[in-house]
N, C-alpha and C positions, 0 to 999 in steps of 0.2 A: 782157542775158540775162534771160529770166522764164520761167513754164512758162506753155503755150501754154494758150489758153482753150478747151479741149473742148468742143464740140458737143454737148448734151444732149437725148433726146427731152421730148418733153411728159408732162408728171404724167398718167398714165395709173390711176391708183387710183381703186377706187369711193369714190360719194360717203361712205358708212357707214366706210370705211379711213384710219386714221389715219398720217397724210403724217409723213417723215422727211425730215429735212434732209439735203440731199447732204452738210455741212462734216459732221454726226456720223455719216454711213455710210463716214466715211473710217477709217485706221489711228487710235490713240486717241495715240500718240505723235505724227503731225502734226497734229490736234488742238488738240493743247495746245500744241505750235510756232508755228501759226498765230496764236492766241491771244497768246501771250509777245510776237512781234512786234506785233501792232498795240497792246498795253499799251505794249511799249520805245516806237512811234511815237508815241500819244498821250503820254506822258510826257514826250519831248523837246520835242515841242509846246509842252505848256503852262510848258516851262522859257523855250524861246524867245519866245516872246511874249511872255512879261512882259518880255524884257529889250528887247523890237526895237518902234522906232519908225516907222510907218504913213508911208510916204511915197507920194504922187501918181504918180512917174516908176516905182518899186517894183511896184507895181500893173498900171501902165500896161505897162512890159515882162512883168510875168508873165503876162498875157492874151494878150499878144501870141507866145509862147512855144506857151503851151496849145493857142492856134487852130493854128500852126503843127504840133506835135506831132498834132493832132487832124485837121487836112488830110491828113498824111503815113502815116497808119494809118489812116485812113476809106479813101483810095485805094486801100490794098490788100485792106482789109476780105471786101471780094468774092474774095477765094480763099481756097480751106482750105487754111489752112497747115498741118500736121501737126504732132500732136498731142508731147507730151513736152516736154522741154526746146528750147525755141527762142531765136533770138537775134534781132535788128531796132537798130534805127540810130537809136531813142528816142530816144537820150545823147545824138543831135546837139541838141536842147532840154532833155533835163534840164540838160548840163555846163554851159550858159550863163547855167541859175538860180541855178549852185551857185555859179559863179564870181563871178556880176556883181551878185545877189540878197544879201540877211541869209541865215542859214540856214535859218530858218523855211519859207522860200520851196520849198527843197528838200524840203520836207514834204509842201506843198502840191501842188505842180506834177504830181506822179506821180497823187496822189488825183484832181484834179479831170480830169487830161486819161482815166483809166482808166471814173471815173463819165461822161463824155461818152460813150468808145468803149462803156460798157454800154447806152445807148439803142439804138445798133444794131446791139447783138449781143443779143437777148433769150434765146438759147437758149445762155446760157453757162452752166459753175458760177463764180455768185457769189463763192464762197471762193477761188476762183485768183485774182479779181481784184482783190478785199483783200488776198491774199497779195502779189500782185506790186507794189502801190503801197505794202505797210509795207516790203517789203523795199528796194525802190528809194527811197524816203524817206529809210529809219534811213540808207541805205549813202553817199546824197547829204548828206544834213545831216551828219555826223562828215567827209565829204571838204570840206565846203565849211566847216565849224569848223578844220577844218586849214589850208585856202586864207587864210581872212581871220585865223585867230589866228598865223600868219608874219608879217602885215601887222602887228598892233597887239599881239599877244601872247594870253596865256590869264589867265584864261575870256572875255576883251574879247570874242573871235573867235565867241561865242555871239550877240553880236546884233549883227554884220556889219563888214566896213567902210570907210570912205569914199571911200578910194583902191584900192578894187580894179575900176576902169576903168581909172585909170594905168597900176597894174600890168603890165595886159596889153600895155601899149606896148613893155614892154622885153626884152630876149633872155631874162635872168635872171625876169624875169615870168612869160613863157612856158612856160620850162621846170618854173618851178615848177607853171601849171599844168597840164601834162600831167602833171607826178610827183601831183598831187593826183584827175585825175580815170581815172586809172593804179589807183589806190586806190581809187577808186569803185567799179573795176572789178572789183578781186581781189576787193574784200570783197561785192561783190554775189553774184560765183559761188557764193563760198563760202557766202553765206545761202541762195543756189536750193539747192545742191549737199546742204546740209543736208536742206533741205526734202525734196528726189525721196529721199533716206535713209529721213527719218520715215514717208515714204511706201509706202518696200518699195521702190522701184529700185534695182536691184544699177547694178554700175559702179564707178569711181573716178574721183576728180578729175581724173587725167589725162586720159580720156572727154572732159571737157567743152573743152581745151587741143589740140588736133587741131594739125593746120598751117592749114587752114581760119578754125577759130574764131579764132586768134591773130591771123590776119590783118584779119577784122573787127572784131576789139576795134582794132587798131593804126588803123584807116580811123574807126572810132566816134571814138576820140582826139583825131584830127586832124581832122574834120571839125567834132567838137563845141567845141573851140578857136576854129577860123577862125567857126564862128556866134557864138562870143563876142565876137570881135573886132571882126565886123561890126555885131556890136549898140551894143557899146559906142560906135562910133562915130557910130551912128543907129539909130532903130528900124526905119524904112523900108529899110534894107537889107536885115532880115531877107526881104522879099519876092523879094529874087534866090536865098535861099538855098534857098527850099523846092523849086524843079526837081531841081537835082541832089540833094539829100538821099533826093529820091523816089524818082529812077531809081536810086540806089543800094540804095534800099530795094527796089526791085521786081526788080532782078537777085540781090538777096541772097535772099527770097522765091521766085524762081525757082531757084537753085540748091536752094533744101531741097525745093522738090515733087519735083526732077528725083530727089535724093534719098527719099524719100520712093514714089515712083512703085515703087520697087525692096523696100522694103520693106514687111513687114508691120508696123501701128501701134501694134499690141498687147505684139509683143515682142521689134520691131526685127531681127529676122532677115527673109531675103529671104525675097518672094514668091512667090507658086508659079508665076506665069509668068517671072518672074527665074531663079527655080531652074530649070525645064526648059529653059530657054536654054540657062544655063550648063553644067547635067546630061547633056543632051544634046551640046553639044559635047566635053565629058570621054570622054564614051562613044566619039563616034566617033572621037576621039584617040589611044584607046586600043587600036580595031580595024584606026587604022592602021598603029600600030607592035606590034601584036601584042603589047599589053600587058594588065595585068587591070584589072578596077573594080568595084566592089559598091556595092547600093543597100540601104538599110533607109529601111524605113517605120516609123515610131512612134505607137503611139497610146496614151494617158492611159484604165488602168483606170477605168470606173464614172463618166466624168466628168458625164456626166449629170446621176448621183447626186447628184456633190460640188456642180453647181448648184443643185438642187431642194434638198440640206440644208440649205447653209450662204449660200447667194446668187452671183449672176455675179460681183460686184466682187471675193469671193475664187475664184471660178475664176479670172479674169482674172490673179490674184496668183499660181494656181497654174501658170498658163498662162508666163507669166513666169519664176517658178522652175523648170521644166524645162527652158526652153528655155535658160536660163542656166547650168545644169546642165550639158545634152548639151556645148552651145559649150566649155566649160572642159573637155572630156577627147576634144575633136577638135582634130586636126594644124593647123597652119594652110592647106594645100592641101585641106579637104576641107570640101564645102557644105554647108552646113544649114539649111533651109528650115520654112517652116511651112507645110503640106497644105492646110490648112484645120480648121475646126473645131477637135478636139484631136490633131490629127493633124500630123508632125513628116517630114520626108522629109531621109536623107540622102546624101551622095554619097564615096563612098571610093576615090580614084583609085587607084590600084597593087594597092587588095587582094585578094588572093584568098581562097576561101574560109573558111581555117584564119583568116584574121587580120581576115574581115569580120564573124566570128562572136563572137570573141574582145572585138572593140570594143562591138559589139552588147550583149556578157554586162557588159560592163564600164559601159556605159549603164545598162542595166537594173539593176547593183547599188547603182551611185550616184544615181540618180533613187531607189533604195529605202528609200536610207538618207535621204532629204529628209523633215522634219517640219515642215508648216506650220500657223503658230497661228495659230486663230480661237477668238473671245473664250471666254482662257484655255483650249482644246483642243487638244490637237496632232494632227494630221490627217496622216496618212500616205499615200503617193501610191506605186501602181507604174503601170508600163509595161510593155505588149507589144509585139515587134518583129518583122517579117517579113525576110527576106535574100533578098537576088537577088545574081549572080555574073554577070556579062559572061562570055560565052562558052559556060555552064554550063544558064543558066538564060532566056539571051536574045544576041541582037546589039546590039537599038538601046534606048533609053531605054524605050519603050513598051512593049516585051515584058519588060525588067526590072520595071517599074512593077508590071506584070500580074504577075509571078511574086511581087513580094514581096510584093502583096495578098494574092491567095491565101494565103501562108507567115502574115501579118498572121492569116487568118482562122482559120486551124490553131491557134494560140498563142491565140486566144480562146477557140473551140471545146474548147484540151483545159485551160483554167482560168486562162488570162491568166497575167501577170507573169514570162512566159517566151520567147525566143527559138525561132524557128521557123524553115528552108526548105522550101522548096516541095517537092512528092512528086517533081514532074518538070517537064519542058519546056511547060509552058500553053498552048493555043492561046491567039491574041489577035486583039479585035478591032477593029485598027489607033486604037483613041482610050486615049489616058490615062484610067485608072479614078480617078473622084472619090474625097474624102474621106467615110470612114461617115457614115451617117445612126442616128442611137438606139444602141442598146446591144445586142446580141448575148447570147440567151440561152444561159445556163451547164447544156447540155440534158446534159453526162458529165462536171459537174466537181463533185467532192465533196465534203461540209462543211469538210476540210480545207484547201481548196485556195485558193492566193492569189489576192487578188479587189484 
């Protein structure tokens, strides 16, 4: 598990403009996270080395590892994998440096194969991929000090030991090291898990624990095992291993675009073509058993503004916390999408209009109560919201859509941070109406008035 290495455009700054580092445009608390980890990694380093003895075969397999790890991620390199936390099938060559290597090697391994994969990714940030090679280090060195200090004891277990080739010969071998690269594993999430925190990503650890994820951790385990074993036994083995490790790797890659494909990357809610799919079919579900449904549109006062103030990385944060917001005070049967732009689209199957208005008012007062910090500020955020009513205000999805725009422009028009319906019935003209463009002047809203 690491977090995935984002796609960056080109330094676009004049030449007279003084360039910032993406690592200090980040939160000030992952920062200094980031940092703490590559200190803890360079530390252990210089513990282990002085204790571990330079051997030929040592060497000879952890090259041989790297090129392997560096085959099997250059392969996929060529697709955008989606952005956030991701997962990949690395472990099938870290486990076997941890196991069969000193510990040192565990350091090493994640660094050199991540500075490869940076030659051909130039347009990454930098700082994700120190992050993921201290994290993946510190979490393999302490598993593989565990692995080989069973064998000879502690602190012996700091620079390696002799018989852990044997080891893996035996049942009780074995087991121990999946219990070991088992721990590789908890303690890894837990340091990303930290990280996406310091970061500003909501969520909880169980997020990261799906049915899904646990299953690739269980496939990472056993796979990065059996490349131990094969190592152990010759190095030229490892050349049958890199086929399947790949294909595995490339149908685990294909599930997360397929995933992926559906959502938005910004703030993991669905898509707007996801959401009309599914919005659309609710609708017409509804008209066939002569049920109700309402739709709200949302959109982020002044977000413009919040751009041009404060910069996109904390709109992006603020884009985040609403969307995280709305999710935690909707049902679990009801959809919520992101429009585009700062625009939020939702679906509310059964309601009618006393309780689609009510949810609406309820949105609106806890997006109001959000205060988000930029350096040392607290920055407050509303939202305006349009309502449309199946039956009321439309039949099909598009004439909803159209109604709640409208109602959307009403609630701007008389000072934002308020809930609107439509005057009446809309004509429409058979396409879904886009997400705004700029900001909507406040031509009858008064110095009073929430902005």
């Amino acid at each position: 598990m690491s977090i995935s290495e984002k796609p960056v455009a080109a330094d676009e700054s004049s030449p007279g403009e003084r360039r910032t580092w993406l690592i200090f445009q980040q939160p000030l608390g992952l920062v200094a996270y980031l940092f703490l980890m590559v200190f803890v990694a360079l530390f252990l380093f210089g513990v282990a080395a002085a204790q571990t003895t330079l051997r030929l075969f040592d060497v000879a397999l952890l090259l041989a590892l790297v090129v392997s790890a560096v085959m099997c991620a250059a392969a996929i390199s060529r697709i955008d994998t989606p952005s956030g936390v991701s997962r990949d099938l690395l472990g099938a060559w870290w486990f076997p440096a941890m196991l069969l290597l000193p510990p040192v090697y565990s350091l090493l391994i994640p660094l050199s194969s991540y500075l490869l994969l940076g030659r051909r990714r130039s347009h990454t940030m930098p700082h994700r991929r120190v992050f993921n090679a201290a994290v993946v280090g510190v979490s393999g060195f302490l598993a593989s000090v565990l692995w080989h200090g069973a064998q000879v004891g502690f602190p012996a277990g700091i620079s390696g030991s002799p018989n852990s080739h044997e080891a893996l010969l035996s049942a009780s071998g074995v087991a121990l090291a999946l219990a070991c690269c088992a721990g590789f594993t908890l303690l890894n999430s837990l340091l990303v898990f930290m990280g996406t925190k310091f970061g500003g990503v909501s969520g909880s650890i169980r997020d990261m624990w799906d049915r899904e994820g646990v299953l690739v951790d269980s496939a990472e385990l056993c796979v990065g095992v059996t490349v131990a074993i094969l190592a152990q036994i010759s190095l030229f083995l490892l050349v049958i291993a890199v086929p399947p490790v790949l294909l595995l790797q490339r149908s685990l890659v294909y599930q997360q675009l397929k995933t992926a494909a559906r959502t938005d990357p910004k703030t993991g809610l669905l898509n707007a073509p996801t959401w009309e799919k599914e919005a659309a079919a609710e609708v017409a579900k509804a008209r066939s058993t002569r049920g109700r449904a309402a739709v709200l549109i949302v959109d982020i006062d002044h977000f413009k503004r919040v751009n041009d103030n404060y910069g996109h990385l904390f709109g992006d944060q603020v884009l985040l916390g609403v969307a995280t917001t709305i999710s935690q005070q909707l049902r679990q049967s009801d959809l919520l999408g992101r429009f585009g732009g700062e625009e939020f689209v939702v679906m509310l199957p059964g309601a009618d209009t006393t309780e689609a208005w009510q949810a609406a008012e309820r949105l609106r007062c806890q997006v109001g109560r959000m205060e988000i910090a930029v350096d040392d500020v607290l920055v407050s955020i509303t939202i305006s919201i349009g309502v449309a009513v199946a039956g009321d205000h439309g039949d099909d999805l598009v004439e909803l859509l159209t109604a709640a725009d409208l109602a959307l422009y009403r609630a701007k028009e008389t000072g934002r941070d308020r809930v609107c319906l439509p005057a009446g019935r809309p004509e429409v003209s058979g396409k879904i109406p886009g997400p705004r463009e700029g900001e909507i002047t406040d031509s009858t809203s008064n110095p009073g008035d929430p902005s």
